[in-house]
C-alpha positions as CSV (number, residue, x, y, z in Angstrom):
1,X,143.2,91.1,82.9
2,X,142.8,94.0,85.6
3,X,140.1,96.0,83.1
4,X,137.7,97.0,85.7
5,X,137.0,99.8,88.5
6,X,135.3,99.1,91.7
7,X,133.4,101.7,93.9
8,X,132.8,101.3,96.5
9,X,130.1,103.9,98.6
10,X,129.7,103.3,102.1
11,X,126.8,104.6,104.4
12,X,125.8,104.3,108.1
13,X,123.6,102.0,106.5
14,X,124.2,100.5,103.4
15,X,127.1,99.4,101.5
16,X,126.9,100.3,97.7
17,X,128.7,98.9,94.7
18,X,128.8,99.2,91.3
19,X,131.8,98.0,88.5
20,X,132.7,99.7,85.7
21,X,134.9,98.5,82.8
22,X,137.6,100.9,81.8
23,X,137.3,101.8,78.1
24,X,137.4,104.9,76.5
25,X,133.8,105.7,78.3
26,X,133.0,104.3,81.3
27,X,130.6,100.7,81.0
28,X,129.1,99.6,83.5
29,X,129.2,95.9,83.9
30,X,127.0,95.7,87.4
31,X,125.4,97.7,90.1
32,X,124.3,96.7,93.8
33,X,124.0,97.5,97.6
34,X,123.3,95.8,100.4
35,X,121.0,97.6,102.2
36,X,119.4,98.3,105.9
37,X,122.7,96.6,107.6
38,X,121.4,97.9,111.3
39,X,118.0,96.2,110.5
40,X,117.1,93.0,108.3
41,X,120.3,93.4,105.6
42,X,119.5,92.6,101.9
43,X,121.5,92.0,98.9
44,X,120.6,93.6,95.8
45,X,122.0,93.3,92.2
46,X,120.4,95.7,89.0
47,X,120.3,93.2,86.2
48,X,122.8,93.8,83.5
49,X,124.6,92.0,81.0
50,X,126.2,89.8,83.4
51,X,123.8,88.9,85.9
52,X,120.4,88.5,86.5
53,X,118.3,90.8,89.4
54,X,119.0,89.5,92.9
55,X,117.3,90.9,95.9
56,X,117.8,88.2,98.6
57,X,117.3,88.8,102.7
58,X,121.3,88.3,104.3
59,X,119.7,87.2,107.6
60,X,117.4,88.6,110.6
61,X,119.9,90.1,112.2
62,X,122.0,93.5,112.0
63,X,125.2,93.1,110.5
64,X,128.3,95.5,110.0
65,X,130.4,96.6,107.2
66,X,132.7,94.1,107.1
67,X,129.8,91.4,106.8
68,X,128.3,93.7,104.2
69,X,131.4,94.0,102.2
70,X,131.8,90.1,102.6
71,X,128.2,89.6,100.8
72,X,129.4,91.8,97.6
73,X,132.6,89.9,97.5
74,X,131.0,86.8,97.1
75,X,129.0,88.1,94.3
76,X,132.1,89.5,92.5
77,X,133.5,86.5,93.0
78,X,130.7,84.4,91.6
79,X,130.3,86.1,88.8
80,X,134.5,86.0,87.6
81,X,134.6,89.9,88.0
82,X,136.8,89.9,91.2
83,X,140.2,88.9,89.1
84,X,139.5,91.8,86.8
85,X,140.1,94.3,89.5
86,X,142.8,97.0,89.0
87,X,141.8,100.3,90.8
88,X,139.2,100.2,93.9
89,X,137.8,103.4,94.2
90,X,136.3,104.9,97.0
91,X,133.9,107.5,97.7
92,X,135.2,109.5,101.0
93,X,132.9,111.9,103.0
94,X,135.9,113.9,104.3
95,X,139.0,114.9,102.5
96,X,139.4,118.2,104.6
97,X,141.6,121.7,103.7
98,X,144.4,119.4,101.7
99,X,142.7,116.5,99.4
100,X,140.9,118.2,96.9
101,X,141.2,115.8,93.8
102,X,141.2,112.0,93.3
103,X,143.9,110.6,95.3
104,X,146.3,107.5,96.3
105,X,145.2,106.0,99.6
106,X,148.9,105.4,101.4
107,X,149.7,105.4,104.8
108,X,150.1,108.9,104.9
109,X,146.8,109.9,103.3
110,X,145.4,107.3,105.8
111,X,146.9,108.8,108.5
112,X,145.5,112.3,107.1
113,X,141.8,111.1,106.5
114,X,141.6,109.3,110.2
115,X,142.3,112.8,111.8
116,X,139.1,113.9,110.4
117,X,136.9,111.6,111.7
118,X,135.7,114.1,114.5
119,X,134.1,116.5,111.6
120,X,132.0,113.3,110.0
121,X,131.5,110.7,112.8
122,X,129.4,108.6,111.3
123,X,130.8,108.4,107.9
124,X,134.2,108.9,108.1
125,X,135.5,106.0,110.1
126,X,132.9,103.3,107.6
127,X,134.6,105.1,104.6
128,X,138.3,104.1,105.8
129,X,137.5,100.9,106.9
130,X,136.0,99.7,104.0
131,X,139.3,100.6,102.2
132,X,141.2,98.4,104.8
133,X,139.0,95.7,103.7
134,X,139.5,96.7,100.3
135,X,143.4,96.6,100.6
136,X,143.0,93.2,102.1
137,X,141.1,92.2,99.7
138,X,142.7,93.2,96.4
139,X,146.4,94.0,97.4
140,X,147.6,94.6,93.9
141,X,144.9,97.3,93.1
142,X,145.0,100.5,93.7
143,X,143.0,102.1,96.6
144,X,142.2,105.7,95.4
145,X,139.7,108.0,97.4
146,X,137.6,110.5,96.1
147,X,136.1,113.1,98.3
148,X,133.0,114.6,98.7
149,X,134.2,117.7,100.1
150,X,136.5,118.4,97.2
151,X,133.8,119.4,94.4
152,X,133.0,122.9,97.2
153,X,136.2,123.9,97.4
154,X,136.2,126.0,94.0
155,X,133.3,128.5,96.3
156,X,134.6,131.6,97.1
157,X,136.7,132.6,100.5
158,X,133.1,134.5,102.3
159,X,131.3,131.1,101.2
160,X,133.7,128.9,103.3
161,X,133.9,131.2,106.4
162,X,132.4,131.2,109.8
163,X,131.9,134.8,112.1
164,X,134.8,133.4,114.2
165,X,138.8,134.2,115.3
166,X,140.8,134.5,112.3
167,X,143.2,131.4,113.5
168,X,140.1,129.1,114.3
169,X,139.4,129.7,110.3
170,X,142.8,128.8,109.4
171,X,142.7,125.8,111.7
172,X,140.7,124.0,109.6
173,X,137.2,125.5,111.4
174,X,135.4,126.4,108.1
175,X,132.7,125.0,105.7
176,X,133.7,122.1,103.8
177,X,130.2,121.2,102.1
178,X,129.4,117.9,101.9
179,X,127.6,115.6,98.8
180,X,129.8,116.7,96.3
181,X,130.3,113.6,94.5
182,X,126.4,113.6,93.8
183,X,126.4,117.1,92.7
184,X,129.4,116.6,90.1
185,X,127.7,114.2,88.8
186,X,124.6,116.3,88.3
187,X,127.0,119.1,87.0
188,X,128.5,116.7,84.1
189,X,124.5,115.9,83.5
190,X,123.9,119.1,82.9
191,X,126.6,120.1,80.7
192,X,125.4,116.8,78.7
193,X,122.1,118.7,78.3
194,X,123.2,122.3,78.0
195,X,126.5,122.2,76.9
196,X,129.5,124.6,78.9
197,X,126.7,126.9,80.8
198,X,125.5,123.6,82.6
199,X,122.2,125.1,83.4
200,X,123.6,128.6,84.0
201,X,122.4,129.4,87.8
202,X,121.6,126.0,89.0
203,X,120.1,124.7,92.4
204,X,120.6,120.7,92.9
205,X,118.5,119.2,95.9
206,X,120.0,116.3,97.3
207,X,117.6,115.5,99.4
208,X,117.4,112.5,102.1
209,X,119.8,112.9,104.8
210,X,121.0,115.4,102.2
211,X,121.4,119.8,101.1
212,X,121.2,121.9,98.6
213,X,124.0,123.2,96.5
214,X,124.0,126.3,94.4
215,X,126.4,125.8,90.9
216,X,127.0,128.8,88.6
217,X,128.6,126.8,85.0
218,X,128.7,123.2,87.0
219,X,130.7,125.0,89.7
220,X,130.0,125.2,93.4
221,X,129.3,128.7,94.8
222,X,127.4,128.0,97.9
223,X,125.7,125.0,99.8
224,X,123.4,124.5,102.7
225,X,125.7,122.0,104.8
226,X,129.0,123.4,106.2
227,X,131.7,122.2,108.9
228,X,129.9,119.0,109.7
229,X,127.1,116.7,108.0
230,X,124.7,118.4,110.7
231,X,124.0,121.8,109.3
232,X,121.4,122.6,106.5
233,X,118.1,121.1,106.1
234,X,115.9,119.0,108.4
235,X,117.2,114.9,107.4
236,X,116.0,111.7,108.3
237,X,117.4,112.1,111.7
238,X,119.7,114.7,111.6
239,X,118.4,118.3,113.1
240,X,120.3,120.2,110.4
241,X,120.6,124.6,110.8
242,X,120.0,125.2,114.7
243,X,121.2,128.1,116.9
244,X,124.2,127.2,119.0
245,X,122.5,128.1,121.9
246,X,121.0,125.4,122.0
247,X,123.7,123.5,121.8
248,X,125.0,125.1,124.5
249,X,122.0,125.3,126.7
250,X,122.0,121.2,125.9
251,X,125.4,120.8,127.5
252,X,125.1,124.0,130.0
253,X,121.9,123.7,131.4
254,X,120.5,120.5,130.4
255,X,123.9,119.5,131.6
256,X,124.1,116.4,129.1
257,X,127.2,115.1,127.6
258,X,129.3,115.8,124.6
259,X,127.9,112.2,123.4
260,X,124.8,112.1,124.0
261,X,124.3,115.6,122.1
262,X,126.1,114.1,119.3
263,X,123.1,110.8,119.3
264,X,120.9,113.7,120.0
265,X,121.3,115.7,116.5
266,X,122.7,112.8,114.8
267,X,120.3,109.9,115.2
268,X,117.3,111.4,117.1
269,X,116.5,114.6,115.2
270,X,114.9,115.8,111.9
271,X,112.2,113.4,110.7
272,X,111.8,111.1,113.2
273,X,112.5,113.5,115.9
274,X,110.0,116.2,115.0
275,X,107.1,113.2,113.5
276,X,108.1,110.8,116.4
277,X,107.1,108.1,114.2
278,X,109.8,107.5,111.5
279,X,112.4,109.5,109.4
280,X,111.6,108.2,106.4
281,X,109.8,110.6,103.7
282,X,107.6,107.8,102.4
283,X,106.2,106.6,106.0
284,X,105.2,110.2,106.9
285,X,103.4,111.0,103.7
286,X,101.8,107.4,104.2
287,X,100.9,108.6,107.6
288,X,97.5,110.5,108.6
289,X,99.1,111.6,112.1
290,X,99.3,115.1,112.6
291,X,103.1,114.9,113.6
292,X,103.8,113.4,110.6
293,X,102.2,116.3,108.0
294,X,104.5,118.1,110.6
295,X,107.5,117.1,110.0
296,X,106.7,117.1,106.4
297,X,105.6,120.9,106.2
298,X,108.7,121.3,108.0
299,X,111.3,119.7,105.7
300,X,109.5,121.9,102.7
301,X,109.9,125.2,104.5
302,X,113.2,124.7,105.2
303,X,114.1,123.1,101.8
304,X,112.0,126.3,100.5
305,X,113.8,129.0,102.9
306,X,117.6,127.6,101.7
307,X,116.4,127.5,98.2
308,X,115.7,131.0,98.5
309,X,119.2,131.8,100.0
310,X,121.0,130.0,97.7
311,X,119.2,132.4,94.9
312,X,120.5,135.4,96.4
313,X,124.0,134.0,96.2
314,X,123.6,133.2,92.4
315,X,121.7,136.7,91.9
316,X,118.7,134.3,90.3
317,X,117.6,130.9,89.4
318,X,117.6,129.3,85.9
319,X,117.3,125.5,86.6
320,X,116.4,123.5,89.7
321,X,117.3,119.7,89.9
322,X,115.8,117.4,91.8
323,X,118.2,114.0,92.9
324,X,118.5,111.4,95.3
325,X,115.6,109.1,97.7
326,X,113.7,111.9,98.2
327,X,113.9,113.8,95.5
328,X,114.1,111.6,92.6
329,X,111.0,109.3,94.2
330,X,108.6,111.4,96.4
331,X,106.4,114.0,94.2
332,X,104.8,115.0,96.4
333,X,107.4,117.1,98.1
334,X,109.0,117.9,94.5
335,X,105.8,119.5,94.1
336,X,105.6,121.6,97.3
337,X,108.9,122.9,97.3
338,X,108.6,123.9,93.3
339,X,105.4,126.1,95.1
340,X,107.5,127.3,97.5
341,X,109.7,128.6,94.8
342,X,107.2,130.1,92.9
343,X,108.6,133.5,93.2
344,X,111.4,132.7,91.4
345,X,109.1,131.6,88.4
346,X,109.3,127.8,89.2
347,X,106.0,126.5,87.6
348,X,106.1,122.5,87.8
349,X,103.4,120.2,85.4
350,X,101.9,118.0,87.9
351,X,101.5,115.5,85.2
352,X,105.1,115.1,84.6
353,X,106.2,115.6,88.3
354,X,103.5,112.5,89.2
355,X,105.1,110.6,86.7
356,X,108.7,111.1,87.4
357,X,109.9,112.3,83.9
358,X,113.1,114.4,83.8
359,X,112.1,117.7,82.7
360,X,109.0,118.5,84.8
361,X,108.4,122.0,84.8
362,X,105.5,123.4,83.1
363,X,105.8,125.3,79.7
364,X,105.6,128.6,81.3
365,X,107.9,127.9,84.1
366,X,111.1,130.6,84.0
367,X,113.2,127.8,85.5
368,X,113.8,124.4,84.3
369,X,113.0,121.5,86.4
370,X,114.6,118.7,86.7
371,X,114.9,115.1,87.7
372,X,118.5,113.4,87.9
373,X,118.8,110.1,89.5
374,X,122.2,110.1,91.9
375,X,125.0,108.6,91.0
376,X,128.3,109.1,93.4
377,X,129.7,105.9,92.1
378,X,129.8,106.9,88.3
379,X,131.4,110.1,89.7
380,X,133.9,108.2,91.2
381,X,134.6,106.0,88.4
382,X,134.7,108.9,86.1
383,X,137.9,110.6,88.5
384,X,139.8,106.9,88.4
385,X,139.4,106.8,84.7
386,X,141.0,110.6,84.6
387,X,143.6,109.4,87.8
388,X,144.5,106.6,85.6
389,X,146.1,108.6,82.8
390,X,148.4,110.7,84.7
């Protein structure tokens, strides 16, 4: 019996998971990562009906996707759910000009999704091979990718253009937006909770190595990140929204190489880069260092400045959602960017912010405030159960 849909969401450093049996609603039957594959990788399973919690260590030493995907597999396996496997679904950074809906992974869509590793090089090329493990794997299922670019391409032409020669635009040298599997998820939230208006004039802050997207109805209008993962708000370790001529004083006069500006403002940047102690939110507000309240005031002025840009695009603001690591766990910076926003007539209740309910604004806020936990692979899962019935 091939009843159940596997997602499958692949980071530089974690492999996520989760199964869902096909009914006429989505149910999820289990949930899981494994988690800090570059470092000390762990397994870890949400208890559910079928299985108890697991979080067990996978060894001392960095491992790569394959190893990853081999860990989850054995799971599956254990617990009889790898035989009732008919559609593999995969979350895809990149889907470019063309793949704008839930689609068949074939040669030629392969073929299509490999060119674009150049405009997500970190993701991309993980994404793609964790569907030729897949394929190996389960070669009777369907491999379908979903895309995060796909959910921005309903913004408007000025929203996706760059100040550049006409052909470069229509060479594919536009924004894209990335995220967008998150934010439809927080769009169907919201039209759970308001019905069709979906929060009217909404800002969603996906925040982590993450941007901000502004949603008129549940539908993109504008967001913070554009041709490449890189642009946007300070990350973990990414330098997000920076002159290029800096770029080009890197390569000009600094005379470094193409690569090692790309490890530069990839892996050396935002967070840790500015803090020079860690890029993650938690360490820093842990940290009494100087460079570390920093990097902090840093990520909330940007966060604050964008939010404010995005408001002009949506001619105001009637809800503001927090999701993913750092928004959903660190209130602190929930807090300081809601003050940031003030002028907009965000008010948060620090009672309710501190304790992480969803609706945290205060009574006489103008905006709503809210608290969505992520979840891409639901989003995907939701698109195979719609792909299915085509």
């Amino acid at each position: 019996m091939t009843d159940a849909i596997l997602v499958l969401n692949g980071g530089s450093s974690s492999l996520k998971f989760a199964v869902f049996q096909q009914q006429d609603e989505l149910h999820l039957l289990v949930r899981g990562s494994v988690s800090s594959i570059g470092h000390h990788p762990r397994l870890h399973v949400a208890p559910s009906e079928l299985s108890r919690e697991i979080d067990r260590s996978l060894g001392d030493e960095p491992i790569g996707i394959a190893k990853a995907f081999e860990a989850i597999v054995s799971y599956l396996e254990d617990h009889a759910l790898l035989r009732r496997i008919g559609t593999v679904g995969h979350r895809i950074v990149h889907g470019g000009q063309e793949l704008t809906q839930a689609t068949l992974l074939d040669e030629r869509t392969l073929d299509a999704l490999h060119r674009l590793e150049p405009l997500a090089p970190i993701h991309q090329a993980i994404n793609l091979e964790i569907v030729q493990l897949a394929g190996r794997l389960l070669p009777e299922a369907k491999q379908v990718g979903c895309f995060d670019t796909a959910f921005h391409t309903a913004r408007p032409e000025l929203a996706r253009l760059y100040g550049l020669p006409r052909e470069m635009s229509e060479q594919g040298i536009v924004s894209y937006g990335f995220h967008g599997l998150s934010y439809r998820h927080i769009a169907a939230k919201l039209r759970e909770r308001y019905g069709d208006a979906a929060g009217g004039r909404t800002i969603a802050a996906h925040l982590g190595s993450g941007s901000l997207c502004a949603m008129k109805a549940g539908v993109s209008l504008a967001t913070t990140m554009g041709f490449s993962t890189l642009d946007g708000l300070v990350m973990s370790t990414r330098c997000g929204a920076i002159d290029p001529g800096v770029i080009l004083h890197l390569l000009q006069e600094r005379k470094l190489s193409a690569d090692r500006v790309t490890e530069l403002l990839y892996e050396q940047s935002g967070l840790l880069g500015v803090s020079g102690i860690s890029g993650d939110m938690q360490a820093l507000l842990g940290s009494k260092d100087p460079a570390a309240a920093r990097a902090v005031a840093l990520f909330v002025y940007r966060a604050g400045r964008e939010i404010g840009s995005l408001a002009a695009a949506l001619g105001g603001l009637d809800t503001l959602v927090f999701t993913a690591g750092i928004g959903e766990n660190a209130w602190q910076i929930r807090q300081e960017i809601c003050e940031a926003a003030a002028w907009l007539g965000v008010v948060v209740d620090h009672g309710l912010n501190r304790s992480g309910e969803a609706l945290v604004s205060a009574r006489e806020s103008s905006v709503d405030v809210l608290v969505i936990p992520a979840d891409e692979e639901r989003a995907v899962a939701t698109q195979l159960l719609d792909f299915d019935t085509v």
